[in-house]
N, C-alpha and C positions, 0 to 999 in steps of 0.2 A: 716582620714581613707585612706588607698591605696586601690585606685579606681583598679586599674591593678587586685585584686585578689577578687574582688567583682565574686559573682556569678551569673549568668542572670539569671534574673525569667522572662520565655517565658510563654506566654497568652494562658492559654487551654480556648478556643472559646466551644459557646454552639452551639444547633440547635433553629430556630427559627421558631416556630406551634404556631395560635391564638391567636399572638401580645404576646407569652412569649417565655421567654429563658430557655427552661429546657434540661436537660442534654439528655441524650440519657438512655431509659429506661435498655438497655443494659449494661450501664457502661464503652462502650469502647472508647477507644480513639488510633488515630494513628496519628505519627511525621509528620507532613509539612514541605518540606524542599525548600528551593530553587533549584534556573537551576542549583548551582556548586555541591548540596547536603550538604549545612548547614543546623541545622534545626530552624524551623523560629516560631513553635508556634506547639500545639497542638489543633486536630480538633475533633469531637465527630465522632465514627463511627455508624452512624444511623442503625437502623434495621428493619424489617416486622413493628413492632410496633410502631415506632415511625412514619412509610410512612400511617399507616392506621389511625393512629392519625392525621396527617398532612390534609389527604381526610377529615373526620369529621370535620377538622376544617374549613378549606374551603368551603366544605358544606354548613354550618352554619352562612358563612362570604356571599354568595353567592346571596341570599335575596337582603338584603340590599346594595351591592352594585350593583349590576345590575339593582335594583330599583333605584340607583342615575340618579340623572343628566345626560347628558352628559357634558353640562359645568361644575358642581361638580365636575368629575372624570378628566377633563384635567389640573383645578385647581391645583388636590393633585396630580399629573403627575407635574404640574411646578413648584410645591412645593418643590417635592424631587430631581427635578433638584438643584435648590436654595441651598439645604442644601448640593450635592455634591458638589458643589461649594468650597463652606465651609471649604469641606474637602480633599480640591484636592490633597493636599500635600502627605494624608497618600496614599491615593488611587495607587497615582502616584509609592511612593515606591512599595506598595505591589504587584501593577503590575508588575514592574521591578522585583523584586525579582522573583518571581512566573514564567514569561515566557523569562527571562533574558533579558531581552529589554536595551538601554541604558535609563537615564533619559529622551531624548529629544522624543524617540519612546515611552516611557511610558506614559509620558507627553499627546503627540497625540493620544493614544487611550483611556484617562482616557476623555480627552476634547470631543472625540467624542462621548464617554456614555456618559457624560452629555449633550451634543446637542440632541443625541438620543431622550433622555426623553423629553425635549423639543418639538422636532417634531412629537412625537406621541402623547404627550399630545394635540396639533394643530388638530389634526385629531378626537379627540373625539368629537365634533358636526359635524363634515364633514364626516362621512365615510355614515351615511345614505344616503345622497346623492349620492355618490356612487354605494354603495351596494343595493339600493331601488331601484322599479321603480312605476310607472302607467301604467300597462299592457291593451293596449285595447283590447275589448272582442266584439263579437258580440251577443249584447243583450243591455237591459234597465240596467245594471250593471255596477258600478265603478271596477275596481279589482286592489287592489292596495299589492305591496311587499315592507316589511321592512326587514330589519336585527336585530337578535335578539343575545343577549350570548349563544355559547354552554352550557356551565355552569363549570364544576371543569376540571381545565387542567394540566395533570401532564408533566411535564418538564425535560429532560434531558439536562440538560446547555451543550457549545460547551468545547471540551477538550481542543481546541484547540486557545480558547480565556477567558480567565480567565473572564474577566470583560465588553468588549465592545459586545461580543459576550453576555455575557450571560444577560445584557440589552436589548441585540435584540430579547433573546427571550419572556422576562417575557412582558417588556414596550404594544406591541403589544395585548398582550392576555388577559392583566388587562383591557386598556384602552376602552376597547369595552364591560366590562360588566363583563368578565369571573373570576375567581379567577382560583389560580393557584400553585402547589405543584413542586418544583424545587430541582433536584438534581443536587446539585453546582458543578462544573469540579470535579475528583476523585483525581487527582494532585497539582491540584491550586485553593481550597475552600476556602482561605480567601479573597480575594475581594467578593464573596459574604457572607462572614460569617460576613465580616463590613458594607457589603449592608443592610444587615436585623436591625443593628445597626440605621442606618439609616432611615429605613422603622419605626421602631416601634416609634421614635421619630418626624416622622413626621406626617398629616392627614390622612394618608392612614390606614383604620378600621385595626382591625387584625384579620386576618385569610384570607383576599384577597392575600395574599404573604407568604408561608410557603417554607421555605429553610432549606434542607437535607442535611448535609454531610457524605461523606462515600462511598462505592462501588457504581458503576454507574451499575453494574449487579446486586448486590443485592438488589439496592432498584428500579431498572428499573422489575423488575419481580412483586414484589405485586402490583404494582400501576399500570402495563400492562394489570394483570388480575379485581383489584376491579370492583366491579358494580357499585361504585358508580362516579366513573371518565369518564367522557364526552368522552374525546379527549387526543391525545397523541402526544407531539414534539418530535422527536427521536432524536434532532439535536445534540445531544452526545455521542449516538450509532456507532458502528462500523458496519460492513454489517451483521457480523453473529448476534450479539446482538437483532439489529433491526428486522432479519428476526421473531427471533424468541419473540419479543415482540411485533412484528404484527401480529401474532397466536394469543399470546395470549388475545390481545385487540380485534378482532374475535369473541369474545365468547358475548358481549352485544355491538358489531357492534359499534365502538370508531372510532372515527376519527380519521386520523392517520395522519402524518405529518411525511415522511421520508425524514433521514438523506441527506445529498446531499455536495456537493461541496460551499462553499458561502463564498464569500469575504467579512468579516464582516465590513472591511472599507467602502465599496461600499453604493451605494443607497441604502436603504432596499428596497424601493417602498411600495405596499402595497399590497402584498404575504403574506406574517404571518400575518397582520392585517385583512383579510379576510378569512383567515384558518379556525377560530374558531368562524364562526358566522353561525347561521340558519336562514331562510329565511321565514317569517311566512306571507303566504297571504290572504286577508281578500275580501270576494266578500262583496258588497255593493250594493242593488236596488236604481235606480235611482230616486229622487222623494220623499224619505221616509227620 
């Protein structure tokens, strides 16, 4: 057979809601191209319906992993370390394609998402520590402060890191209890449309991890306004977008997380790891 007039059959990718791969209830789909404008695969364009499916799924995934462990949940964090591992190769391309890196820059930012996960999976029995205290009181009273999950957290991945970046956002906000609804870069949604590949075949429940693709305005608006989503990372907003998706998250008082300037190579520290936690205090008589 002459390879030279073969025709390429490029990969239309699905979305990925409550550990399934279903298409987008819409039917749309738009071209993924690389930095030169080849195109590299076809991606599903999510819609209202598919974002308020994604919240219900998360919802429902939310119980039980916030009732985990914390050593449980750093486990299935070093898990899916493990399996990028695995898969460093493809990653590596599709990073490079996606934000034109050379291989050896691509290389280095596929290596740091997977350290990423790494170190915040280290952090899921440590952060009470942290984030808790023993408040003294004047009285016969213990009064003691934990950290608790917000609960459902929708996600605007960074545009401006396909992959390392959008590890930085989700790793943080699972690992501490919260489940989470992520709309992937609007340019560069296959590394996470191979992330969720990933996800479903590893420990990690389904519905802790739901991955959007498609407008970052269309599906940053119904998920700004649901009632039923906690918290909100804009870290893929632009200033106008975000003003006005922190209006409308306003309406059931969501926690908001704006967009900002962050060098995704850098330390994270533990800023987004303490974003999306609440503080629940328990007075105690002394004695009883």
């Amino acid at each position: 057979m002459n390879t030279v007039d073969r025709l390429s059959v490029l990969k239309t990718y699905k979305l990925y809601v409550g550990g399934k791969f279903p298409r987008s209830e819409s039917g749309r789909v738009y071209e993924v191209t690389d930095s030169k404008g080849g195109w590299l695969a076809n991606a599903p364009l999510a819609s209202r319906k598919d974002a308020r499916d994604a919240v219900v799924a998360a919802r429902k995934a939310f119980g039980g992993w916030s009732g985990a462990t914390a050593y449980n949940r750093g486990q299935i964090l070093y898990r899916i370390a493990e399996m990028l591992e695995g898969r460093r190769d493809q990653f590596t391309a599709e990073v490079a394609a996606a934000e034109g890196l050379s291989k050896a820059k691509a290389t280095a930012q596929v290596d740091a998402a997977i350290d990423r996960w790494v170190w915040y999976a280290g952090w899921s029995d440590k952060v009470a520590q942290i984030a808790g205290s023993a408040n003294p009181v004047a009285g016969p009273y213990f009064n003691l402060s934990s950290p608790e999950p917000t609960g459902v957290v929708a996600v605007l991945a960074p545009q401006d890191s396909s992959f390392l970046g959008l590890v930085s956002v989700i790793a943080p906000a699972i690992v501490t209890g919260n489940t989470v609804v992520v709309a992937a870069a609007e340019g560069a949604p296959l590394p996470a449309l191979s992330l969720a590949e990933v996800l479903a075949t590893s420990d990690l429940p389904g519905g802790v991890v739901n991955i959007l693709s498609g407008r970052t305005a269309e599906l940053g608006a119904p998920l700004a306004a649901h009632q039923d989503v906690n918290a909100l990372d804009l870290a893929g907003a632009d200033d106008e977008l975000a003003t006005e998706l922190e209006k409308a998250a306003a309406d059931n008082l969501k926690r908001v997380l704006r967009p900002g300037t962050v060098n995704w190579t850098a330390d994270p520290g533990t800023g987004r790891l303490l974003s999306f936690l609440e503080t629940k205090t328990v007075w105690h008589p002394m004695g009883v």
